[in-house]
Every structure is written in C-alpha cells, then in structure tokens.
C-alpha positions in Angstrom: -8.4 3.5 20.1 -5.2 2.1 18.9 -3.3 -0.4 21.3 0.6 0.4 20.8 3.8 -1.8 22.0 6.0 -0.2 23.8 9.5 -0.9 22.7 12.4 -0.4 25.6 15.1 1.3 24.3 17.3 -1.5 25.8 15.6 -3.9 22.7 16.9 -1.1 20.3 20.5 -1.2 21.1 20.7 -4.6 21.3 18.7 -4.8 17.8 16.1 -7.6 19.1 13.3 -4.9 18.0 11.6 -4.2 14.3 14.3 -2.2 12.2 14.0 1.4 11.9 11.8 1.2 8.7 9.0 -0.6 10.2 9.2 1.7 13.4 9.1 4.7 10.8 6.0 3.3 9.3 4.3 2.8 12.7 4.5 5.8 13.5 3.8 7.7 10.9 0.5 5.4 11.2 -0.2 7.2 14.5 1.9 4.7 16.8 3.2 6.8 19.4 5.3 4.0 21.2 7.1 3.8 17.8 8.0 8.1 17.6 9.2 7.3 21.3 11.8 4.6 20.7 13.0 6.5 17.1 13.3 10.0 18.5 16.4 8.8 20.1 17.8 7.9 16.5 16.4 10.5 15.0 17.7 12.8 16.9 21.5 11.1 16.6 20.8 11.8 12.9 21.8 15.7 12.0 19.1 16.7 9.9 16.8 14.0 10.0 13.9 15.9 11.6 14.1 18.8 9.4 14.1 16.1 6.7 10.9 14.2 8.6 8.9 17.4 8.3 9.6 18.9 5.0 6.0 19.0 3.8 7.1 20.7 0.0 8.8 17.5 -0.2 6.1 15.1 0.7 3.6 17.2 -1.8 5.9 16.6 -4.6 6.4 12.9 -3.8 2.6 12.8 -3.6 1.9 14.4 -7.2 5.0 12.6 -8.7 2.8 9.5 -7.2 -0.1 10.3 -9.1 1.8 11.6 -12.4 3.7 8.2 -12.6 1.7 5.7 -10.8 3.8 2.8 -11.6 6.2 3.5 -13.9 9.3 3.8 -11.6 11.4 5.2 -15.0 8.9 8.4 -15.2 9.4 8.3 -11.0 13.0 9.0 -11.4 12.9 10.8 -14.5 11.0 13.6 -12.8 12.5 13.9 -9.4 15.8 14.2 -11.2 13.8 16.9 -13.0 12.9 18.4 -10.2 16.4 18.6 -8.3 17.9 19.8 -11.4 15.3 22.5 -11.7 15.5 23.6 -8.2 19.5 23.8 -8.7 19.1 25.8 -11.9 17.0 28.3 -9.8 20.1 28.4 -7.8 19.1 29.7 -4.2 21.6 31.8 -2.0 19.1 32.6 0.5 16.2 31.0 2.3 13.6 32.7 1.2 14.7 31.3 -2.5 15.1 28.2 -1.8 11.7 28.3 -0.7 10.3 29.9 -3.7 12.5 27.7 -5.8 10.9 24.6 -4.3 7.2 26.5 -5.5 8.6 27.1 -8.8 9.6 23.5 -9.2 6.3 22.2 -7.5 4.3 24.3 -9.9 6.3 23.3 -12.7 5.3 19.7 -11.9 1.7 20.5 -11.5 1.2 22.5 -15.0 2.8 19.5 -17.2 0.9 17.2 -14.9 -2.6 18.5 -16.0 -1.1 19.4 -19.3 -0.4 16.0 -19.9 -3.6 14.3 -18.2 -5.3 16.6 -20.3 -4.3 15.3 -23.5 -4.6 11.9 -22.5 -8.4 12.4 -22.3 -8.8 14.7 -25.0 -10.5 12.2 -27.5 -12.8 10.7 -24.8 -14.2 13.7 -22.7 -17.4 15.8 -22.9 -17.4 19.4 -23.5 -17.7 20.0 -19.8 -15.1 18.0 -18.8 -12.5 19.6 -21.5 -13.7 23.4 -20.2 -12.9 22.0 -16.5 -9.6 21.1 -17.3 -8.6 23.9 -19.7 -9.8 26.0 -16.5 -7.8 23.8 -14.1 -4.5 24.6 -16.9 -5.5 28.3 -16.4 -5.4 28.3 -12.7 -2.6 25.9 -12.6 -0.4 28.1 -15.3 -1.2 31.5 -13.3 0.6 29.7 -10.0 3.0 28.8 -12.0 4.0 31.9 -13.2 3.1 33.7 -9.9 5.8 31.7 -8.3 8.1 32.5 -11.2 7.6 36.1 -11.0 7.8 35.9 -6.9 11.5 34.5 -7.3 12.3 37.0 -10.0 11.0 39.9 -7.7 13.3 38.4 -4.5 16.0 37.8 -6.5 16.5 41.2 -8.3 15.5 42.8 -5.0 18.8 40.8 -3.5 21.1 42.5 -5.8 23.5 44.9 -3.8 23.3 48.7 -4.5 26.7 49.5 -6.0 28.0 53.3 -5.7 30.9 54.6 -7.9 32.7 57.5 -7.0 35.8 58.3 -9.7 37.1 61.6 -9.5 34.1 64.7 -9.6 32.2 61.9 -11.4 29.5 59.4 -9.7 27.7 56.4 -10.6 24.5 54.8 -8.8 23.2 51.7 -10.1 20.7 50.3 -7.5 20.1 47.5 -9.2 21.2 46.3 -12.9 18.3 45.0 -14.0 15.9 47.9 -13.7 18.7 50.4 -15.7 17.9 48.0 -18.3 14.3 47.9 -18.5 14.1 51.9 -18.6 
C-alpha cells in the first residue's frame, strides 16, 4: 500500500508546498492526498476537468509517443496535423466533434503502420509482412468507417428546405442525395 502526504490547503496558498506539476504527477500516480489538495485548483480552472479526462486526447498523445519517440520536430509536426485536421472536419455539433476526433485518431493510426511498415520492409519475414499488411487492412477499414460515420451525420444534419412559389413546389430534403440520384 502506498503511504501518501497529506498536504493542508493552508501550505497551498501560501505556496510552501510542491508546485502544481509535481502534485499533477502524484496523483495521476495514484496519490490520493495529492487529487485532494488540486481539486480545489482544478476546480477554480473552467474547463480543466473536462480537459483532465479527455481520454481521445490522451490516446493520441500516446500513439504520437510511439510514432515520434524522440524526435520533438515530428511531435509537433503531427499534433499540428492533427488540430488542423480536426478543424478542417469542421464540427457544429457534438456528435461531430466527436467523430472528427476518430477521423483524426484513425488518420494517425493508418500512416502510423503505414510508415512502420516500410521501415521494416527489407528486414521482415513473410509472416511478419502478411501481419502488418493485415494490421493496414484493419487499420484502413476504421479509418474509413469513421470517415463514412461523419459523412452519414453530417449530411443527415442538413435542414429540409420547402419552397413554395406560386402553384409550384420544391422539396429538397437534403442536397446531397438529389445529386447522387
């Protein structure tokens, strides 16, 4: 069992304990004396919890992790990749911001493997190339999944638009169906 200090919040606004970093790190280490002196700042912070718990985030900061390891140029590159993608989704609604967030993830993940891939490709076995062209498959049909998820939501949050001019009307439920017929 972990022994923990407890910190009095007294220490914190006087600033004689760790700074908020260190307490951070405590407790995301399991340190439950540290979550009870920073839920006071957290909580100051607008935002900061639904920032603490954004898991899509912490999965992409994981597999940008891996993908770069420590090349902090490729780090930046690709999580400036991946905020531009997610704004070029352009998200009005929940639900596509989420699904933006998968495209982007996804995105990552293909061109991850994709890239791993072909680093190896002159030193693997013909078992180990068939595992990773099936890992690309299944990788590439998320990928797309997610793509076509967002289309789907998005097209479905077009407005119905009625026309009435005169005897004459004009339904168009949605734009982008007209022109696939």
């Amino acid at each position: 069992m972990r022994k923990s200090i407890a910190l009095p919040n007294k220490a914190l606004q006087k600033r004689e304990s760790p700074d908020i970093l260190t307490l951070v790190r405590r407790a995301e280490a399991g340190d439950k004396a540290a979550l009870t002196a920073l839920r006071p700042l957290i909580n100051q912070a607008p935002g900061a919890w639904e920032m603490a718990g954004k898991l899509a985030t912490r999965a992409e900061n994981a597999l940008i992790n891996v993908a770069t390891g420590k090349d902090e140029i490729l780090r930046e590159a690709l999580s400036r990749k991946l905020a531009t993608l997610k704004e070029e989704l352009g998200a009005r609604t929940p639900l596509e911001r989420l699904l933006g967030e998968r495209v982007a993830a996804c995105w990552l993940n293909v061109y991850y493997i994709d890239a791993l891939y072909a680093q190896r490709l002159n030193r693997i076995t013909w078992a180990e190339s068939e595992y990773f062209q099936r890992r690309q498959e299944r990788a590439h049909r998320l990928y797309l999944s997610a793509i076509r998820t967002l289309a789907q939501v998005q097209r479905l949050l077009v407005p119905a638009v009625q026309v009435n001019i005169g005897a004459q009307q004009l339904n168009v439920a949605n734009a982008s169906k007209c022109e696939q017929r």
